[in-house]
LUMMARVO-134769 format. One record per residue: residue in three letters; x, y, z of N, C-alpha, C in turn. Coordinates in steps of 0.2 Angstrom, whole numbers, padded with zeros to 4 digits, always signed. Example, Ala and Ser with C-alpha at 12.3 -4.5 7.8 and 13.67 -1.06 7.14 Angstrom:
# LUMMARVO-134769
ALA+0066-0028+0039+0062-0022+0039+0066-0016+0039/SER+0064-0011+0035+0068-0005+0036+0064+0000+0039/
//
This chain:
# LUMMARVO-134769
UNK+0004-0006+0000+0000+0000+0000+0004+0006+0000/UNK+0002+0010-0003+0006+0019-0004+0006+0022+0001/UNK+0008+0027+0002+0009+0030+0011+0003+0033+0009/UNK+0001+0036+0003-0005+0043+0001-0012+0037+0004/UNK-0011+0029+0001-0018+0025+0004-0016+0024+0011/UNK-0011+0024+0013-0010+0021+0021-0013+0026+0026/UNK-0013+0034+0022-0016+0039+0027-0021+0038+0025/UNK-0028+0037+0019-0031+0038+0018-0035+0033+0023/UNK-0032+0026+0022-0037+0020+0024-0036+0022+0034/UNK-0031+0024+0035-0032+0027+0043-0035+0033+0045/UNK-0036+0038+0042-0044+0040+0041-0049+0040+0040/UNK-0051+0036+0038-0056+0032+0034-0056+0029+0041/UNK-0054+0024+0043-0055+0020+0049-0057+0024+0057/UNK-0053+0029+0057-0054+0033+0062-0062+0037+0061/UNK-0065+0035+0056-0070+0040+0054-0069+0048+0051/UNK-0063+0051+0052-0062+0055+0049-0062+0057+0042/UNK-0065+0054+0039-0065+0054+0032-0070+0049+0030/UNK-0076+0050+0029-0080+0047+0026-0084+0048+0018/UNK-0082+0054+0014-0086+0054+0007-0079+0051+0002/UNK-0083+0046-0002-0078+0043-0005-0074+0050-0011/UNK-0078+0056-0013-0075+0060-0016-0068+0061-0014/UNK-0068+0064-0008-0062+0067-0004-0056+0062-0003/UNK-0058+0053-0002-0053+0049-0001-0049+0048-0008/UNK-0055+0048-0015-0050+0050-0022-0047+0054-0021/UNK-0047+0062-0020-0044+0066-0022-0039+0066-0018/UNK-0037+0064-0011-0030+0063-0008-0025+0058-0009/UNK-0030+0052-0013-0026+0049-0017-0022+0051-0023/UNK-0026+0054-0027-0025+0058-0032-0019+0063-0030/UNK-0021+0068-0026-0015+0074-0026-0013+0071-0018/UNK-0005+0069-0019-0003+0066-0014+0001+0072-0010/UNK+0000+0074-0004+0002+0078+0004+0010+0080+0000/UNK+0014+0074-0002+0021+0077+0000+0023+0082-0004/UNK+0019+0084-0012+0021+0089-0016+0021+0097-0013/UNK+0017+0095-0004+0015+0102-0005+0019+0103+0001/UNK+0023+0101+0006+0028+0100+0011+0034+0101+0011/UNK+0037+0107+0013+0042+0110+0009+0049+0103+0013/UNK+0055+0105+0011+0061+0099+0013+0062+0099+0019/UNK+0061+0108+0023+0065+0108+0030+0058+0110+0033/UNK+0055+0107+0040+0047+0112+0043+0049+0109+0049/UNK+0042+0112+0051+0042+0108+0062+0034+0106+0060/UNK+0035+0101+0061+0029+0097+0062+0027+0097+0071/UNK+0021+0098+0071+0015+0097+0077+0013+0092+0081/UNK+0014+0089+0085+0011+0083+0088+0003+0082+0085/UNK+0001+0078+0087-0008+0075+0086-0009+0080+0094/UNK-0008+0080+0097-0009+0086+0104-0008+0092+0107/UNK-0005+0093+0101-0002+0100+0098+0003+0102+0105/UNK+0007+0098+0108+0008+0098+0115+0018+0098+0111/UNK+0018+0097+0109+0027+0095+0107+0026+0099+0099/UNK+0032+0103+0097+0035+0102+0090+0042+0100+0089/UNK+0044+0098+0085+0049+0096+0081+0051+0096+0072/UNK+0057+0097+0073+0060+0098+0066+0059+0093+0061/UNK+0058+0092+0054+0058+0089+0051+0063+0091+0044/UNK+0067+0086+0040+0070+0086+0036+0074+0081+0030/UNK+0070+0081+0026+0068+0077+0019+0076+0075+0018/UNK+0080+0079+0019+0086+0077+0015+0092+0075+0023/UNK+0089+0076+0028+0095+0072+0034+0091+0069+0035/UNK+0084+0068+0037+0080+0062+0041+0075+0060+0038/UNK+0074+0057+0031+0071+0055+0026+0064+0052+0032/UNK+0066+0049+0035+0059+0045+0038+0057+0048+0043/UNK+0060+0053+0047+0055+0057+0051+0053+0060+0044/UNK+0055+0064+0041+0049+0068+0035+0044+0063+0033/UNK+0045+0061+0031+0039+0056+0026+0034+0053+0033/UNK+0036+0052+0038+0033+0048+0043+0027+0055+0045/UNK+0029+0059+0044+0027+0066+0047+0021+0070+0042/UNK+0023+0069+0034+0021+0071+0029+0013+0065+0029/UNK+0015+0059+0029+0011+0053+0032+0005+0051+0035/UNK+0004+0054+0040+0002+0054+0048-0003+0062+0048/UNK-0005+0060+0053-0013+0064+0054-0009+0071+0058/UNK-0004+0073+0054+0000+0078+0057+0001+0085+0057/UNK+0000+0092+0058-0001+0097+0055+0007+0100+0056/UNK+0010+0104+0050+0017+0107+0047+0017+0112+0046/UNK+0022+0114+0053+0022+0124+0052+0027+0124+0044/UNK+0024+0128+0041+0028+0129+0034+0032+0138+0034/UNK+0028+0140+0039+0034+0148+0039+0033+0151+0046/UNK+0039+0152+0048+0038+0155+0056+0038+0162+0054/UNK+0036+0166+0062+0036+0173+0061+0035+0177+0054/UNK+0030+0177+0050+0029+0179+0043+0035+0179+0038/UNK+0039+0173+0039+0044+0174+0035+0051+0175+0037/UNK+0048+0178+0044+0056+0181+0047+0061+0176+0048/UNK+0059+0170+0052+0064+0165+0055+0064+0160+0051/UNK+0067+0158+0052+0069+0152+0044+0065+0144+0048/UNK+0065+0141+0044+0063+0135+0048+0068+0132+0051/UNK+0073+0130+0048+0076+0126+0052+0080+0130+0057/UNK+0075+0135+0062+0078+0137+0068+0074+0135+0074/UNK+0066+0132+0070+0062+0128+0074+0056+0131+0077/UNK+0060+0138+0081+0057+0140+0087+0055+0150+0082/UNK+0047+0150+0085+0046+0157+0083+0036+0156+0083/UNK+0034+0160+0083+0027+0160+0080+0026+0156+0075/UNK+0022+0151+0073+0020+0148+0066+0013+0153+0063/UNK+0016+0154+0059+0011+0160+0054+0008+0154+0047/UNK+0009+0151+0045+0006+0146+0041+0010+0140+0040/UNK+0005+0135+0039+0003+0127+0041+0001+0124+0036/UNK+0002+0116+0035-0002+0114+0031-0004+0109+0038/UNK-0014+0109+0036-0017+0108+0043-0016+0101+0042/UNK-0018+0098+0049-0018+0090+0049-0023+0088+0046/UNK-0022+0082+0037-0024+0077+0037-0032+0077+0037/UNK-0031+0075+0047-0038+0074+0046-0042+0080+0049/UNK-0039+0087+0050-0042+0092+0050-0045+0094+0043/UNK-0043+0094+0039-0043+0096+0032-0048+0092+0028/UNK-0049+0085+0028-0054+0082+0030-0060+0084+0030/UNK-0061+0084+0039-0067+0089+0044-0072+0094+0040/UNK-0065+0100+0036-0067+0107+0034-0071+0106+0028/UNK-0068+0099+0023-0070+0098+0015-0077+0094+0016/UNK-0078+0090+0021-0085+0087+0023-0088+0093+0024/UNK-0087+0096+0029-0093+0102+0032-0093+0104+0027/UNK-0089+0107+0025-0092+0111+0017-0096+0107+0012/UNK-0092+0102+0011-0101+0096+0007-0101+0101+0001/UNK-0097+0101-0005-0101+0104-0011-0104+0100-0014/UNK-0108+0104-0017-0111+0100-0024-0107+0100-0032/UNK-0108+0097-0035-0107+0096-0041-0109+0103-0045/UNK-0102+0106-0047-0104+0111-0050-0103+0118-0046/UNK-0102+0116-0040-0103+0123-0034-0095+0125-0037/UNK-0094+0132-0037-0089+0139-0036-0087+0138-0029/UNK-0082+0139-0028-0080+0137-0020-0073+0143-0020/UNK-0075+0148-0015-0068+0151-0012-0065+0150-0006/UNK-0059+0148-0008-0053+0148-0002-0052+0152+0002/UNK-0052+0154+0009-0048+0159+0013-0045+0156+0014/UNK-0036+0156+0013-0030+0154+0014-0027+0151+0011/UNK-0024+0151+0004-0022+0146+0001-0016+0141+0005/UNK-0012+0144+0010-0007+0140+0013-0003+0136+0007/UNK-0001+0129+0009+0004+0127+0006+0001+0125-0004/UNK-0008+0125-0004-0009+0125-0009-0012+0117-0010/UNK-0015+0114-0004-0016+0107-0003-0023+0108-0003/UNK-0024+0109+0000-0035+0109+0003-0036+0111-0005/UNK-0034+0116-0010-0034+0120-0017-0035+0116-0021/UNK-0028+0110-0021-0031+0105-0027-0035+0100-0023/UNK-0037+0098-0018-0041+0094-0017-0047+0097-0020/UNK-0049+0101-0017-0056+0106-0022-0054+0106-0027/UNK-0050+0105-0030-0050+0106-0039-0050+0099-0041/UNK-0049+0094-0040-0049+0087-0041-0054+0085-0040/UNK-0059+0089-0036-0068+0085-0035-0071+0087-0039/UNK-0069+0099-0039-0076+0102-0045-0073+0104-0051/UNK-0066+0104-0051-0063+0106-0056-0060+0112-0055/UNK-0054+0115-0057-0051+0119-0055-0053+0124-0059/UNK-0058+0127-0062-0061+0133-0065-0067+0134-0059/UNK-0070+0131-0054-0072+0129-0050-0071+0131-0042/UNK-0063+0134-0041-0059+0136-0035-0056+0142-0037/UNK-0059+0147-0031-0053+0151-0032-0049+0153-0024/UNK-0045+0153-0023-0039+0151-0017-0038+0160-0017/UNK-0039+0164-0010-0035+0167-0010-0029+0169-0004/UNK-0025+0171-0002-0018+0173+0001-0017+0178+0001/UNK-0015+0180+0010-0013+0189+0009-0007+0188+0008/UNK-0003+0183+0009+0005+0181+0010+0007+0181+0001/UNK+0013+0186+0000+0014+0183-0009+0019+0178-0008/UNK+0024+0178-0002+0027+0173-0003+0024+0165-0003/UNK+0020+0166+0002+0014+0160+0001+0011+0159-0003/UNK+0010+0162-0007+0004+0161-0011+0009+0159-0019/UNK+0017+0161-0019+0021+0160-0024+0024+0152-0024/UNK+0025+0152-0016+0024+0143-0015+0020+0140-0019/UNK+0014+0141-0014+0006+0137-0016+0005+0137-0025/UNK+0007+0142-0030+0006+0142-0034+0011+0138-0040/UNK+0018+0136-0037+0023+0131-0038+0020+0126-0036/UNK+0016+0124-0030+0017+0116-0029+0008+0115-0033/UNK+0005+0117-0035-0001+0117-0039+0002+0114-0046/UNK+0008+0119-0048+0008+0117-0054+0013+0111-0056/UNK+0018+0110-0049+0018+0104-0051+0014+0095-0050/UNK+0010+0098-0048+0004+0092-0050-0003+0092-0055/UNK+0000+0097-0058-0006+0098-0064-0012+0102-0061/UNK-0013+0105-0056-0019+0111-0056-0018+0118-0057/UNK-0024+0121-0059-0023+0129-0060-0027+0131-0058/UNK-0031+0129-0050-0036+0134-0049-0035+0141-0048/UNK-0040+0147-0047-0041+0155-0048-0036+0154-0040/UNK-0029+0156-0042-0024+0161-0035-0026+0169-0035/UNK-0028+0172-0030-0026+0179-0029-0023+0179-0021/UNK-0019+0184-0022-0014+0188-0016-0019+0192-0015/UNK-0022+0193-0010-0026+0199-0007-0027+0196+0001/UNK-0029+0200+0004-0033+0201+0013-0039+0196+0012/UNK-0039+0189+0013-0046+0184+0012-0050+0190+0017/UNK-0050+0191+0021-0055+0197+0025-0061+0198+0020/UNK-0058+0201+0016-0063+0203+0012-0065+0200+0008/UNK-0064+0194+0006-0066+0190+0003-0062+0190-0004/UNK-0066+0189-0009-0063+0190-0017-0072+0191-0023/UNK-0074+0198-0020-0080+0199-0025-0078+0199-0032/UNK-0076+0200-0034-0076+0198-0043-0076+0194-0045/UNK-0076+0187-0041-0077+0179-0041-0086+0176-0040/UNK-0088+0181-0035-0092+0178-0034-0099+0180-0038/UNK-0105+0177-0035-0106+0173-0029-0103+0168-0030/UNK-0102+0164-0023-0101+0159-0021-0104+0155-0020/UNK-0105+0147-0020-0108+0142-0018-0107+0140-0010/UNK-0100+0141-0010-0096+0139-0003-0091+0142-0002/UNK-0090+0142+0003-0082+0146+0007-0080+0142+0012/UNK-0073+0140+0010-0070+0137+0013-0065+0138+0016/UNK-0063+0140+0025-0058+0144+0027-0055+0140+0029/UNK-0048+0142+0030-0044+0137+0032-0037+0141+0037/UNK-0039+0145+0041-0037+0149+0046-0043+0150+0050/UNK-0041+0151+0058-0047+0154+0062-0049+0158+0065/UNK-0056+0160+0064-0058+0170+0063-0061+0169+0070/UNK-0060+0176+0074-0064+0178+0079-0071+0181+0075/UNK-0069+0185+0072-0075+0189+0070-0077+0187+0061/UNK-0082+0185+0061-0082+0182+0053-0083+0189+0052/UNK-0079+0190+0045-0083+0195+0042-0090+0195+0038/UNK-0092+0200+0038-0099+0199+0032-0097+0200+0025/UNK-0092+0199+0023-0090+0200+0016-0092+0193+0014/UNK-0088+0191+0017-0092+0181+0015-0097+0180+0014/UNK-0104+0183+0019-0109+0181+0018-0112+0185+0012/UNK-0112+0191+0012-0113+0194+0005-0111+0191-0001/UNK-0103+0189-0003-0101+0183-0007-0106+0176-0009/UNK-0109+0173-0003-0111+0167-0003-0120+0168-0003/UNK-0120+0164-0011-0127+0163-0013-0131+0159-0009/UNK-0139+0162-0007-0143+0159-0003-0142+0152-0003/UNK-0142+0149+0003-0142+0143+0003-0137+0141+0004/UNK-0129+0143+0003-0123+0142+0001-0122+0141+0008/UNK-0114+0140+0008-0111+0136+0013-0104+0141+0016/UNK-0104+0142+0022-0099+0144+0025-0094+0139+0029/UNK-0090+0136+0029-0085+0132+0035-0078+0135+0035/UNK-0080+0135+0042-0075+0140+0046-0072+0138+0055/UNK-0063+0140+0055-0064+0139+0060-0065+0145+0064/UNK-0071+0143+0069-0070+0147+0074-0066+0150+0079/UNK-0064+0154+0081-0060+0153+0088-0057+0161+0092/UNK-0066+0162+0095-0068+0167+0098-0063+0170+0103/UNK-0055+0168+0104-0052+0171+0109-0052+0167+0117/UNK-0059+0163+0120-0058+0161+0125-0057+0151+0124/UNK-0052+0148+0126-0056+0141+0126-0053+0138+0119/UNK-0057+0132+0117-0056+0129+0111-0059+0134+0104/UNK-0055+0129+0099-0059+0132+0093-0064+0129+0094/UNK-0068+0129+0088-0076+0127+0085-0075+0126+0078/UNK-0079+0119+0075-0081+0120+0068-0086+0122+0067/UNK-0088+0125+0063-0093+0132+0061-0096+0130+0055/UNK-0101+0129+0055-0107+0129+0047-0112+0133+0046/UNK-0111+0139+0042-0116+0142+0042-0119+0144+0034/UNK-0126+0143+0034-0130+0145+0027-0131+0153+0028/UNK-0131+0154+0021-0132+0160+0019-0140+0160+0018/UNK-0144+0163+0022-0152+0164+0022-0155+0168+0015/UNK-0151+0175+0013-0152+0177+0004-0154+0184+0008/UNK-0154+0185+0016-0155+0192+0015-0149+0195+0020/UNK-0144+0192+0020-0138+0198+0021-0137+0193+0028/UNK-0139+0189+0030-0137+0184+0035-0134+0178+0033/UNK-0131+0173+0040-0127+0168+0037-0130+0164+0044/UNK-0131+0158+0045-0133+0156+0050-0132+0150+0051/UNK-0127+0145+0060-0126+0140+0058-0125+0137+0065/UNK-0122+0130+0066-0122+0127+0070-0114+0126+0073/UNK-0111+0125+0080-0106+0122+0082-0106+0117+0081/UNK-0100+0111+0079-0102+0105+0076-0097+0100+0079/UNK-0091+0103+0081-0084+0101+0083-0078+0104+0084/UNK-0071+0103+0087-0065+0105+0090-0061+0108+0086/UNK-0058+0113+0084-0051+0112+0080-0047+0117+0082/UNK-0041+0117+0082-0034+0123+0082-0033+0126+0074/UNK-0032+0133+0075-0031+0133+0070-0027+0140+0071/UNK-0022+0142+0065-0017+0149+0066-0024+0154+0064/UNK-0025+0162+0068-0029+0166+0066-0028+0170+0062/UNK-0033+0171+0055-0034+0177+0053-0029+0182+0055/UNK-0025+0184+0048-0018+0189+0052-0022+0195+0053/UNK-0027+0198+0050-0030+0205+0053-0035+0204+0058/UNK-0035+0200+0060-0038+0196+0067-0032+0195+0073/UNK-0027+0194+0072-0021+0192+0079-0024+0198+0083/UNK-0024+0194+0091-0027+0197+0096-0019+0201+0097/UNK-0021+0209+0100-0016+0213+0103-0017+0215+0109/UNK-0012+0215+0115-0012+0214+0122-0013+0222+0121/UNK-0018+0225+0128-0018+0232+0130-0013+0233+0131/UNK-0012+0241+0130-0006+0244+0129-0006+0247+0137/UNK-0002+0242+0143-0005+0245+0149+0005+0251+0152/UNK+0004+0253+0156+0010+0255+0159+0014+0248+0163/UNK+0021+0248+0165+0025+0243+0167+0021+0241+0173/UNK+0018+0245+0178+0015+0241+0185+0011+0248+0187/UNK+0006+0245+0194+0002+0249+0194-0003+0247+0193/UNK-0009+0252+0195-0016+0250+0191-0020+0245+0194/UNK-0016+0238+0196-0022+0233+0198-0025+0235+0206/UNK-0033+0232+0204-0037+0231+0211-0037+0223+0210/UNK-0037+0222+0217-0035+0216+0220-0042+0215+0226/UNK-0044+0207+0222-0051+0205+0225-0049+0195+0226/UNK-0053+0193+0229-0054+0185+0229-0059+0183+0225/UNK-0059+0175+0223-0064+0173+0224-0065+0166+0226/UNK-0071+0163+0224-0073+0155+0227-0071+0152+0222/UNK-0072+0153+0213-0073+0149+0208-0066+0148+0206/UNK-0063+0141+0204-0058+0140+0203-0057+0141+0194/UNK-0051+0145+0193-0053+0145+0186-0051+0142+0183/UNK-0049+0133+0183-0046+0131+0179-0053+0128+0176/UNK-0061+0129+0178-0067+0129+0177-0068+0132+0172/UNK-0067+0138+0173-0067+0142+0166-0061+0143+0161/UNK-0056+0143+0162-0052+0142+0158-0051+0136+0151/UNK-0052+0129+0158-0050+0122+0155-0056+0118+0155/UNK-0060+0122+0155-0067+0119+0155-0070+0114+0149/UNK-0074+0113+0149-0077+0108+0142-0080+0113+0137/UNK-0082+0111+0131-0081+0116+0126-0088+0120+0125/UNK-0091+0118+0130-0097+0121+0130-0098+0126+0131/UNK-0095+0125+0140-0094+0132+0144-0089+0137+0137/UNK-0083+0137+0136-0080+0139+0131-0086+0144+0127/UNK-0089+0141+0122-0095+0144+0120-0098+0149+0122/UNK-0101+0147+0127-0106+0152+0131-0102+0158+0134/UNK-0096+0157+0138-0089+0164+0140-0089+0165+0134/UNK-0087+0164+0129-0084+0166+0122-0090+0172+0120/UNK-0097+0168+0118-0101+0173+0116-0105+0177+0121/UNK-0107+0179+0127-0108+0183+0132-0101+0189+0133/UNK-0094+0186+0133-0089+0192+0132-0084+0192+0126/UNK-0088+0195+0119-0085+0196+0113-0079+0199+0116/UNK-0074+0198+0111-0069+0202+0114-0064+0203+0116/UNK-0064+0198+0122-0061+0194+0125-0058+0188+0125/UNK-0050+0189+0128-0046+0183+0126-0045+0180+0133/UNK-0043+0175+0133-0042+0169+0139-0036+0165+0138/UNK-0031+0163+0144-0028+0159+0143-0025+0158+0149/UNK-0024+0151+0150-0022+0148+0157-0018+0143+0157/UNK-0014+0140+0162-0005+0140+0162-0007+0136+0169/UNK-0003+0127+0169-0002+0125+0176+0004+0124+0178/UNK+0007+0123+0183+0013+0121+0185+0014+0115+0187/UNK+0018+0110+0187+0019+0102+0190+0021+0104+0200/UNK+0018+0110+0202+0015+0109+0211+0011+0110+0211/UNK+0005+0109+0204-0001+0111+0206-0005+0116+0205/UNK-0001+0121+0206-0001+0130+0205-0005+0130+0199/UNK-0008+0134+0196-0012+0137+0190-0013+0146+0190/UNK-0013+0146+0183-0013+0155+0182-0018+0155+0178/UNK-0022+0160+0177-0027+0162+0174-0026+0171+0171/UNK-0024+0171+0163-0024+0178+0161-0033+0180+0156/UNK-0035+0185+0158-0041+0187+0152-0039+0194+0150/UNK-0039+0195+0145-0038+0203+0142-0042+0205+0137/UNK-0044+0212+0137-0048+0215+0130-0044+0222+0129/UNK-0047+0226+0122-0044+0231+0122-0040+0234+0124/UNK-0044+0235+0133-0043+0242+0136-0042+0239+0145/UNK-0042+0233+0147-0043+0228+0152-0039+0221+0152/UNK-0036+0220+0158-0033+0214+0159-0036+0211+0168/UNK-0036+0203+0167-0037+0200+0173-0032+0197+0175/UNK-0030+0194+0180-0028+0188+0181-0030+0186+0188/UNK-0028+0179+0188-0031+0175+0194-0027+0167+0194/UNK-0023+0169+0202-0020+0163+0203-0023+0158+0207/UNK-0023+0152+0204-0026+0145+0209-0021+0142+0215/UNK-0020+0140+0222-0015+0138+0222-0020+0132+0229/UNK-0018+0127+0228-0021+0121+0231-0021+0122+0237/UNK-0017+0125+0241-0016+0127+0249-0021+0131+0252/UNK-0026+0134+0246-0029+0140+0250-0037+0139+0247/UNK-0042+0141+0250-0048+0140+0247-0051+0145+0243/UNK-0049+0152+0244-0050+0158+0239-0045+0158+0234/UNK-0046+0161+0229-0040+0162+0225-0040+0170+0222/UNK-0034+0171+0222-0031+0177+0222-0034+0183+0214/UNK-0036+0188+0215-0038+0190+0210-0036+0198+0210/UNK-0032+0198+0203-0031+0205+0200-0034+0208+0193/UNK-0035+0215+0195-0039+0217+0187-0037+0223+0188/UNK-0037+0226+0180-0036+0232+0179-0037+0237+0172/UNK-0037+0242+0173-0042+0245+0167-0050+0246+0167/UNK-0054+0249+0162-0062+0251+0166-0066+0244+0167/UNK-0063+0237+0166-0067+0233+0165-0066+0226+0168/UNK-0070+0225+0175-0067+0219+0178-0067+0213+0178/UNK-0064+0210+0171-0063+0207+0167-0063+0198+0170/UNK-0063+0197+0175-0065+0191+0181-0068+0191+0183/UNK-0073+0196+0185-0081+0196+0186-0084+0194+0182/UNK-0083+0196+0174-0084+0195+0169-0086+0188+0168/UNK-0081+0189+0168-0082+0180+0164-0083+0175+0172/UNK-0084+0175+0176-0087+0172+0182-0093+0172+0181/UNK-0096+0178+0180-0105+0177+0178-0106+0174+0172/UNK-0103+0175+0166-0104+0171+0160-0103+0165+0163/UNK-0097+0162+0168-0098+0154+0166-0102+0152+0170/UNK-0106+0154+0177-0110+0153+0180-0115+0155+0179/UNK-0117+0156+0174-0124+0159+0167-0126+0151+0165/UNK-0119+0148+0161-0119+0142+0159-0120+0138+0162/UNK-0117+0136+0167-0120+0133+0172-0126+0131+0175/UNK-0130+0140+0175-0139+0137+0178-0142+0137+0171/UNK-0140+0135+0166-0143+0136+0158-0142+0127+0158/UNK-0140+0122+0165-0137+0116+0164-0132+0113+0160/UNK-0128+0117+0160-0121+0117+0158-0121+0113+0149/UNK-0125+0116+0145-0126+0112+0139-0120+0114+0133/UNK-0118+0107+0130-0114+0104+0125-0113+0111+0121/UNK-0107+0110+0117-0105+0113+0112-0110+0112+0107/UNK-0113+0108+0105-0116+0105+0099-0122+0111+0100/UNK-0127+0113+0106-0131+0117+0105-0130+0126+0103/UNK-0124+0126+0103-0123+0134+0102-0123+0134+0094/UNK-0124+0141+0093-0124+0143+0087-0121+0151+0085/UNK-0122+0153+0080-0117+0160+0078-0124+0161+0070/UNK-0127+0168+0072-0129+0173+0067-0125+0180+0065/UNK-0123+0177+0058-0118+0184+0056-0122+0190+0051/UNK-0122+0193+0053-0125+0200+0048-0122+0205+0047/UNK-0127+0210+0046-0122+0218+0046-0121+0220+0048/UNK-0121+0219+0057-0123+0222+0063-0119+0218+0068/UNK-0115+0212+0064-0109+0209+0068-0112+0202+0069/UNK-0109+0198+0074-0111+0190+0076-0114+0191+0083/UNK-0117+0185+0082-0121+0185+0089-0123+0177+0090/UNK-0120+0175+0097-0120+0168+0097-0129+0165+0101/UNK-0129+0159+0100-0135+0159+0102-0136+0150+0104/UNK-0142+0148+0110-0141+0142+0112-0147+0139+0109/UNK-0146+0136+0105-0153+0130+0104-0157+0133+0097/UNK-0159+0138+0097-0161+0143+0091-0159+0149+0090/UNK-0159+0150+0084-0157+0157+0083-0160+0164+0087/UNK-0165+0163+0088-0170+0168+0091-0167+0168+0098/UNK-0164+0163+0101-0164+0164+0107-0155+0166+0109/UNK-0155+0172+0109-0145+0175+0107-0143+0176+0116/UNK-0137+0175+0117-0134+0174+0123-0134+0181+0123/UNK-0134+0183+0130-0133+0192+0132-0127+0193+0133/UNK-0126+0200+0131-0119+0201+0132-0120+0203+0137/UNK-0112+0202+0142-0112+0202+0150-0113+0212+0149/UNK-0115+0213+0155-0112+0219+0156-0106+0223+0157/UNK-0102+0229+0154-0096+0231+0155-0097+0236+0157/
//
């Protein structure tokens, strides 16, 4: 067996991969053409990277190239070379069987116009041009060096779907309408240029990943009056939208904080299940979240917005835990009420939330559209 059927048939088997369209076309356009010779490959738990290199460790690459694995392809926008390892990963070719996930939620039809946000290494591109046809894709990239890659590794497997270099942000209107949009980076804030782009009924998949918590897979139809409307569906990681990267308040060196306790532990809200995530995420637009533990047990909890930062330390020894905030917004009250919102809501599944985008912005929602999470008070 091929290594291209070894990865397919162990997706396939894992369930990640179920329409037989998608399992031809990774047959067909096989991973390793789009995998540059030097990268840092990702664990399966995104918990470890490592160096990869085609021409000193032929079997760690291919084993990597292989495997349900996702490949930083350029650190720090190009600044840091790969084989330094270490820096920001700014574009990936996604794991496999994430890639997979995004080309199922999308589900095209025969015939459908499909736009890319992201071309990345130029992989997810021919797979959609292998199913509709490459007159059928159009792939865009705000990166030219990225996209001068992606358009080399296309052509040498025979496709030529529609490249443009521009800010996927805004999508690419001279192409459309669209059938479907297919992102392949993940937005805080969907824009409504896509949903505008995308013909009634059409298809948005996207990842999510609102700042606090896990990502989300995202699905959402275009209703034909300037709306897009969809469900949570499932987990993923994903590099954000570069005119999306969250930026920390611009606070002075020290200073500033007021200093309070509380009872709720927040490795509840932070490390919570993805539900809660959900519900924090859409009652405090905005806001970004991230939490840190230490092997004695200890735990740190950061939240920041704009113009506001919290933090709250956990430490086993003590039953209150330690709370600082500062800026007009107290940003651990915050999100304490939103997750104790969730909680008397009976703590309901990621599967029941949802996301309506318009011209007025997103607005998350439990069980029906009609019924949208409140934003906390600031």
């Amino acid at each position: 067996m091929t290594l291209p059927a070894t990865l397919v048939a162990a997706l396939s088997r894992s369930g990640q991969l179920t329409d037989q369209r998608w399992r031809e076309a990774m047959l067909a356009v096989p991973r390793e053409h789009f995998i540059p010779p030097v990268a840092v490959a990702v664990s399966a738990d995104t918990t470890r990277r490592y160096p990869i290199d085609r021409h000193t460790a032929p079997d760690v690459w291919w084993q990597a190239v292989y495997s349900d694995t996702a490949i930083v392809t350029q650190l720090d926008d190009g600044d840091t070379p790969l084989a330094a390892g270490d820096g920001d990963s700014t574009s990936s070719a996604s794991a496999p069987g994430m890639v997979a996930a995004f080309l199922e939620l999308l589900a095209p039809l025969p015939g459908d116009h499909v736009l890319e946000i992201g071309t990345g290494t130029g992989w997810t591109a021919a797979l959609l041009a292998a199913v509709l046809g490459a007159d059928r894709v159009t792939s865009v990239e705000i990166d030219p060096h990225v996209a001068a890659r992606a358009a080399a590794n296309l052509r040498a497997v025979g496709f030529a779907p529609g490249l443009v270099v521009a800010d996927g942000a805004a999508g690419w209107p001279g192409g459309g309408p669209y059938d479907g949009v297919h992102v392949t980076c993940g937005v805080r804030d969907i824009p409504h240029a896509w949903v505008v782009q995308t013909r009634p009924g059409g298809t948005i998949a996207l990842p999510w990943l609102p700042g606090i918590g896990y990502g989300h897979r995202l699905r959402l139809a275009g209703t034909g009056d300037g709306r897009a409307v969809g469900r949570l569906t499932g987990g993923c990681s994903y590099m954000v939208l570069r005119a999306q990267r969250p930026v920390a308040p611009d606070f002075a060196a020290d200073g500033g904080w007021r200093e309070s306790s509380t009872l709720l532990d927040p490795r509840r809200v932070l490390d919570g299940p993805p539900g809660a995530h959900a519900a924090v995420a859409g009652q405090l637009p905005g806001v970004f979240g991230h939490g840190a533990g230490g092997t004695d047990g200890r735990y740190q909890a950061w939240l920041w917005s704009a113009d506001s930062q919290a933090r709250v330390a956990y430490d086993p020894g003590y039953l209150r835990r330690g709370v600082e905030q500062r800026g007009p917004r107290d940003l651990w009250d915050e999100a304490e009420r939103a997750y104790l919102t969730w909680v008397g809501w009976g703590q309901p599944e990621r599967e029941r939330f949802g996301v309506t985008i318009d011209a007025a912005g997103q607005r998350v929602w439990l069980d029906v559209p009609s019924n949208v999470l409140p934003v906390q008070a600031q």
